[in-house]
Structure formats: structure tokens, C-alpha cells
N, C-alpha and C positions, 0 to 999 in steps of 0.2 A: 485553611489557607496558610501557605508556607509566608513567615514571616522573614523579609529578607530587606535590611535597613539598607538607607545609600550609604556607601561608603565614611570614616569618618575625615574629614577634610580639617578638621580643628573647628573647635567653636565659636563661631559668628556671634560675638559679643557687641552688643549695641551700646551696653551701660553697665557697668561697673562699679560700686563704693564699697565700704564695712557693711554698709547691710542688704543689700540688694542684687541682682542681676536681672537685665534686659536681653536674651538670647532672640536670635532670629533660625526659629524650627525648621527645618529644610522637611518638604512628604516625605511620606513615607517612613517618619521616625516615630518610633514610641516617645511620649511626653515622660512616664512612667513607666519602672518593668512592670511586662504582665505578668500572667502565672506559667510557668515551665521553666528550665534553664536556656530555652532557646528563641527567650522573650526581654532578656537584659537588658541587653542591648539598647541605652537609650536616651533622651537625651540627659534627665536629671543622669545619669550614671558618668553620660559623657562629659557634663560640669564638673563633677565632682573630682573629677580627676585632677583641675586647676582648684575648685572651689571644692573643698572638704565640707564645706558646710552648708553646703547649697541644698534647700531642698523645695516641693514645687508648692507656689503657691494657688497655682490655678492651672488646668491643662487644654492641650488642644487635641483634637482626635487625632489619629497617625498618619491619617489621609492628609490632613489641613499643615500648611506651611505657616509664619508669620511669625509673629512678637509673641515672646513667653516669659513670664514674671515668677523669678526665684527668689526666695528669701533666704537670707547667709543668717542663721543661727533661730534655736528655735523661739525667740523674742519675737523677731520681726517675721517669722513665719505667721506667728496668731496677731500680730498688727495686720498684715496682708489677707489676712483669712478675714479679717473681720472688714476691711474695705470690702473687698467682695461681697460679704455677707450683708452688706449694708448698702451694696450698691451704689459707691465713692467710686470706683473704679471705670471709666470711659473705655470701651473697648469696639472698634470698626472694624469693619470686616467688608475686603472687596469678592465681589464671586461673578463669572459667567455662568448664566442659565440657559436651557433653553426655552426657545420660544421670544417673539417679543412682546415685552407688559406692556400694555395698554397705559397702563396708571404711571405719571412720572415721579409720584413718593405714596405711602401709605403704607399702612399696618398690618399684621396679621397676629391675630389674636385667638390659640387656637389650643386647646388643654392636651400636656403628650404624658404618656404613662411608656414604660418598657415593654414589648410584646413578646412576654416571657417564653410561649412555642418560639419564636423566632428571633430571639437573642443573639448581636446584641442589637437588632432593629427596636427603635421606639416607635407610638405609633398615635394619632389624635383618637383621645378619649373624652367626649362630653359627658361620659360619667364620673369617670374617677380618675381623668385627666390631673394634672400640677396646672394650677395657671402656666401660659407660656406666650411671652410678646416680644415681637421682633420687629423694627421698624426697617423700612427702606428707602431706598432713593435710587431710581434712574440714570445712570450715569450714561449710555450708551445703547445704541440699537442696530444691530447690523440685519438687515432686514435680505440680504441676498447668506448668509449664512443661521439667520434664523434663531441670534444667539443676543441676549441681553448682556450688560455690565452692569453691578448693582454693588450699592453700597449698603452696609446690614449692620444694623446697632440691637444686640440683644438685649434686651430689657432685664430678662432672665437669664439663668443659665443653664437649662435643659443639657441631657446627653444628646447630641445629633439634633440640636434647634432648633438652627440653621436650616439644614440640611431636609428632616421633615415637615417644616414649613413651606418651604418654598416647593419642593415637590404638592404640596397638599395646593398649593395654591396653583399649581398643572404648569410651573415653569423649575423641572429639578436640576440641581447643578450639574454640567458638566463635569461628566465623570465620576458621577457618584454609581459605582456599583449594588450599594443597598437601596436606594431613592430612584434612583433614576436607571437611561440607558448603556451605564457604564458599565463595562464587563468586565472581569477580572483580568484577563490576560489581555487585553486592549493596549496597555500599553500606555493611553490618555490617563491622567491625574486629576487626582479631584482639585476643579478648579476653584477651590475656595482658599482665601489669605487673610492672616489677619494684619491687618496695616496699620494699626493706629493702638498704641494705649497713654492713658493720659489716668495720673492720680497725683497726690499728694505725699511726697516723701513724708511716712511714719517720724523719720527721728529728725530728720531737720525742717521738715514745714514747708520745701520747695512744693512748687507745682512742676511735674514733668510732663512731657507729654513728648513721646517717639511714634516714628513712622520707617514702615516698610514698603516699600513696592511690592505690588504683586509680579510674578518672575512670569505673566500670562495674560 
């Protein structure tokens, strides 16, 4: 697959101090480069062009839009790693699916491993699965289009969670070309946003908490 970012428009900065960044990820961007030179291209690259020292504390896939949390210097990077690690960090996540759920909140609680033949697809393993929990909530049912709104708190942070939960559970997101009915040249994006993070500034002790619209 030809990797082809959206244009760079300037960085959509939410929050800014000495030691942090709040960016708002537009699809279709890499979070990190990948591997080739024609995988650069990205958002940590496009920071750093204002913020020399930004680097990423946590990522979203290149499909997924929303809030992305940078650490300015390598102090507050291993502060931020270890929220994460430790699960301080609130992160919500809005998505249309399809199909309409039955259920208006509940769990899925379901073990995902990498499916190495088919990489980078992850995939539910009850043997050698990683624990992996994802809670939800019913926002919306449009029942003449056939398409859910749901709101998604990972518990964990699996590659593709999200994405292969909710498929496993027979409602996959819109526009997911690995999970679901989405096809590559479709045109449609993967309707997944992250809209909400909430933690605790490392050096001064605030409580933050930001929110995005999903643009869907």
C-alpha cells in the first residue's frame, strides 16, 4: 500500500508548555516514521519542526485521527511512558460501527496476539492471547443506515484494540480495511477518533483533560 499523508496544513496544537504537547492527528498520518524513506513523513517529524524536542509518548494508528500526547525532552518522555504504563492516563475514543448493538454499554474482554502470516493484522487468541479490555457505551443508532456511534475506553493498549474488538464482536468500524468492509480505494476513512485525554501534568500536578470532536 502506497503511503500518501494529507497534506501538511500546520500543526493543530491543543496544548502547549516546557514539557508537553497536545496535537490533534488528522487520518491518514503516520504517528511515527515507519521504515523506508517514503514513510517520514509524520506527525512526530511534523512537531519537531516547531518543537525540536518533542518526541512521542504514546501513538495512534495512521488510519485513527484525534488527540496525541508528545513529551518535550527525554525527562518527561519516561514520566509519560510510565502514566501510560500504569494506566493514570484517560483516553476515549468515539467510532461508528456497523450494524446496530443491542447492548447500550458493556465490555469486551477478549486476548489479541499479532497474526504474524498476516501482519500487521492482530487477531483474538485464547491461548497465547495479551489480556485486552475495552469498555463501551451506546451513543447513537441509526437504524435506516444501519450504523452505531459508540464511545470506547481502552482499558489496555493493544495494536489495533479497538478495531479487532469490535469487529470480533460482528459490529466493525467503518471503514476499516483490515477488520472490516472497508476497501482500500473506497475512499471512506476509518471512522475511528480519539476525543478525549485526561491525566495529570508530571511537573506541575495539574489535572488536564482535552477533548476533540470527531470530524464524523
Amino acid at each position: 500500500m502506497n503511503y500518501l499523508p494529507p497534506p501538511d496544513a500546520g500543526l493543530a496544537v491543543v496544548f502547549a508548555d516546557d514539557g508537553l504537547l497536545v496535537v490533534d492527528k488528522p487520518a491518514g498520518l503516520l504517528s511515527v516514521p515507519g521504515r523506508g524513506a517514503d514513510k517520514q513523513d509524520c506527525l512526530l517529524t511534523r512537531a519537531q519542526k516547531d518543537f525540536p524536542d518533542a518526541l512521542a509518548a504514546h501513538r495512534l494508528d495512521m488510519s485513527t485521527s484525534g488527540l496525541l500526547l508528545l513529551a518535550r525532552g527525554a525527562a518527561m518522555h519516561s514520566a509519560l511512558s510510565r502514566l501510560f504504563r500504569e494506566r493514570l492516563v484517560d483516553k476515549r475514543y468515539v467510532a461508528l460501527v456497523e450494524g446496530c448493538l443491542a447492548a447500550d454499554d458493556g465490555e469486551i474482554d477478549l486476548p489479541l496476539i499479532v497474526d504474524w502470516p498476516n501482519r500487521p493484522r492482530q487477531k483474538v487468541d485464547f491461548a497465547i492471547g495479551k489480556p485486552s479490555l475495552t469498555r463501551f457505551r451506546t451513543l447513537q443508532r441509526d437504524t435506516a443506515k444501519q450504523q452505531s456511534r459508540l464511545e470506547l475506553t481502552p482499558v489496555t493498549g493493544r495494536s489495533h484494540q479497538l478495531r479487532v474488538h469490535l469487529a470480533a464482536l460482528g459490529h466493525p468500524i467503518v471503514g476499516d480495511e483490515l477488520y472490516g468492509s472497508g476497501a482500500l480505494d473506497s475512499g471512506v476513512r476509518l471512522h475511528l477518533h480519539a476525543t478525549a485525554l485526561c491525566f495529570v501534568h508530571p511537573l506541575t500536578g495539574q489535572a488536564l483533560s482535552f477533548h476533540s470532536d470527531a470530524p464524523f
